[in-house]
Structures are given as C-alpha cells and as structure tokens.
C-alpha positions in Angstrom: -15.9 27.8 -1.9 -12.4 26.9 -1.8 -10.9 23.3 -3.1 -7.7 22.1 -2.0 -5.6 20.6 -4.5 -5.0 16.6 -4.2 -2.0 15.5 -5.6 -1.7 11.7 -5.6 1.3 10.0 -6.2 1.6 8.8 -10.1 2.4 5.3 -10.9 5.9 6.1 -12.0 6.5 7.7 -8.9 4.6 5.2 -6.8 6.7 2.6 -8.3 9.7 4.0 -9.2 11.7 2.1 -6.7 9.4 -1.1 -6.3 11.3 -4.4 -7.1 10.1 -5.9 -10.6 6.6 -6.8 -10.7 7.6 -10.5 -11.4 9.9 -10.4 -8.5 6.8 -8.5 -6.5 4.5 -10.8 -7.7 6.5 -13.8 -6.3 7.6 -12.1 -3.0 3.5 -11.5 -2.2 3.0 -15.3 -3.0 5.3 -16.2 -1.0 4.4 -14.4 1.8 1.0 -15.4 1.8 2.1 -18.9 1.6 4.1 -18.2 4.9 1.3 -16.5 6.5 -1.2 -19.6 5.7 -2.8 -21.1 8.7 -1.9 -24.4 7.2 1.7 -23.5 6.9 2.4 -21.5 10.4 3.0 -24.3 13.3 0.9 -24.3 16.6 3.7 -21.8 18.0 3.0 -19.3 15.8 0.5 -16.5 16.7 -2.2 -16.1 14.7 -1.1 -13.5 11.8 -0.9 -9.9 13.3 -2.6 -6.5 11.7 0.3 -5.5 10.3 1.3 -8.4 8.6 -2.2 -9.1 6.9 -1.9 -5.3 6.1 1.6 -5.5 4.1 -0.1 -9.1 2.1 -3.7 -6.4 1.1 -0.9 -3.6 0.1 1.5 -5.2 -1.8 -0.9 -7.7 -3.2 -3.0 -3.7 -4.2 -0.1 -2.7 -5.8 0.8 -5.8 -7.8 -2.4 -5.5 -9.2 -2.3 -1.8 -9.9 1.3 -2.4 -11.9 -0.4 -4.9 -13.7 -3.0 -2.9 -14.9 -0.9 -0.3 -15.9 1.1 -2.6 -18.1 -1.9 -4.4 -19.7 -4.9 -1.8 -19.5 -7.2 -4.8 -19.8 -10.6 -5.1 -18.2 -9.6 -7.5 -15.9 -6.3 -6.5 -14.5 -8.7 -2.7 -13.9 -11.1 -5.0 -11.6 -8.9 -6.9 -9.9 -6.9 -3.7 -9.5 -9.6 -2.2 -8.1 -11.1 -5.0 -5.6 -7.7 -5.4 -4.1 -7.5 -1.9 -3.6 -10.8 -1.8 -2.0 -9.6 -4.6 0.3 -7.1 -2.5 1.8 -9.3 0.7 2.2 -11.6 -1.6 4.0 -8.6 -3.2 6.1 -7.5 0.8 7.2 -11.0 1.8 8.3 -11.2 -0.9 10.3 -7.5 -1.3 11.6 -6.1 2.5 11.1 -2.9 2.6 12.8 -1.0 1.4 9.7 -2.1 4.2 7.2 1.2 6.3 6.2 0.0 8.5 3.7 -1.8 11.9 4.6 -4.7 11.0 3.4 -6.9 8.5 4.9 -8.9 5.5 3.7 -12.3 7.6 4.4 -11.0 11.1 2.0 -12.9 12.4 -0.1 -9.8 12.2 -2.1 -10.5 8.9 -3.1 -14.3 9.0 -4.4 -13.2 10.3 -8.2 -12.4 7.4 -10.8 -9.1 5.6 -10.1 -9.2 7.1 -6.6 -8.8 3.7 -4.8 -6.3 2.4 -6.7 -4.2 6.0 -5.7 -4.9 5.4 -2.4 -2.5 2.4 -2.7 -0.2 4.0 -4.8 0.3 6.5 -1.9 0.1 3.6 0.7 2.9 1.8 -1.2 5.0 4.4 -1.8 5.3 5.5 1.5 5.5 1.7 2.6 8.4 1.3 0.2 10.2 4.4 0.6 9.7 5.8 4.2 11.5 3.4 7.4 9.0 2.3 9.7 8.5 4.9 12.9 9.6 7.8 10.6 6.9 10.8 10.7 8.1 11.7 7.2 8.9 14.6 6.8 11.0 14.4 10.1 10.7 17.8 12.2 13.8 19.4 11.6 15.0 19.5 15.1 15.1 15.8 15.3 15.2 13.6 12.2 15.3 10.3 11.9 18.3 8.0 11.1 17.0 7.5 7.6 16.4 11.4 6.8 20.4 12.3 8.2 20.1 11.9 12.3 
C-alpha cells in the first residue's frame, strides 16, 4: 500500500503574514457586527456565502492563534469547534475552499487535523488574490504571480 505524504501548513507559516491577533481579533468583531441582521438596513441583501465564509475562517484562525499562544484547554476547544464550523460550512457550500485539500480528506481525521484545515484555508485566503488558481499555469499567470 502506498501513503501519500500530507504536508499541512504550520502555524508559523499559516500565520506568518496575518495582521496581529489583537488587530484580527477586532477586525472579525467588527465584521460580524456589520454583518448582524440588526445592523444591515432593509436594502441590504441578506449576508452572502462568501461573506458568512470569511466571518467562520477568520473567526477559525483567531481561535487557532489563540491557542497556540495559551495552550489552554479552552482556547484547544474553542479552537477546534470553530474549526469544525467552517468544515461544516465547505461541505455544504464548497465553492469557496482554496486549499488542495478538501473539508471531506482524510487529511483531516488525525489530531489537530481540523484546526490545519483552517490553517491551510487561511493561508491561502490571506496570501493568494481571489480568482488566482495558485500556482498560476505558466503560460498565463495572474497579475499577482507577475502577468
């Protein structure tokens, strides 16, 4: 039997261009506060898939960071809850997963495996412009990978 190797970004590199996780951690506030039904006006549409999406990620990798800076109990389940909110919000809306592996991998069974799956969510979401395949075929990159 052969295994393929799965090689999950690490936090450092996950993170290693995320915004501090106070300034995170307030950005995700308030952008669930803008997406509150009480706050969005009767001209709004109701909030779109991919906004709900970047509030489940980012909120996922807030948590995450925090556990890797505390290593407490808690910070490990709310880690890992939120990080099962977003596998839950891929299978059931795909179109926004980035990374090569999806939600459903059996990548992602093994300890700490949901909380990866957001770390290579994140880190894609954070690093890679929106509509890039990353990597770009060579005969037609993108404007972010020299175009």
């Amino acid at each position: 039997m052969r295994y393929i190797a799965f090689d999950a970004p690490s936090a450092n590199e996950a993170y290693a261009q995320a915004p501090d996780l106070a300034q995170e951690e307030a950005a995700v506030t308030l952008l669930r506060r803008e997406l509150a039904a009480e706050n969005r006006s009767a001209f709004h549409p109701d909030v779109s898939v991919p906004e709900l999406r970047e509030v489940r990620l980012r909120a996922a990798a807030v948590a995450d960071r925090r556990w890797w800076s505390t290593r407490t109990d808690e910070a490990l389940h709310a880690a890992v809850r939120a990080a099962w909110a977003l596998m839950e919000h891929d299978r059931q809306h795909g179109d926004e997963v980035a990374g090569p592996y999806g939600p459903d991998s059996i990548e992602w069974d093994a300890e700490g495996g949901p909380r990866a799956y957001v770390r290579q969510e994140y880190r894609h979401w954070l690093t890679v412009p929106p509509g890039c395949a990353d990597p770009c075929p060579d005969d037609a990159p993108c404007p972010w990978h020299g175009g």
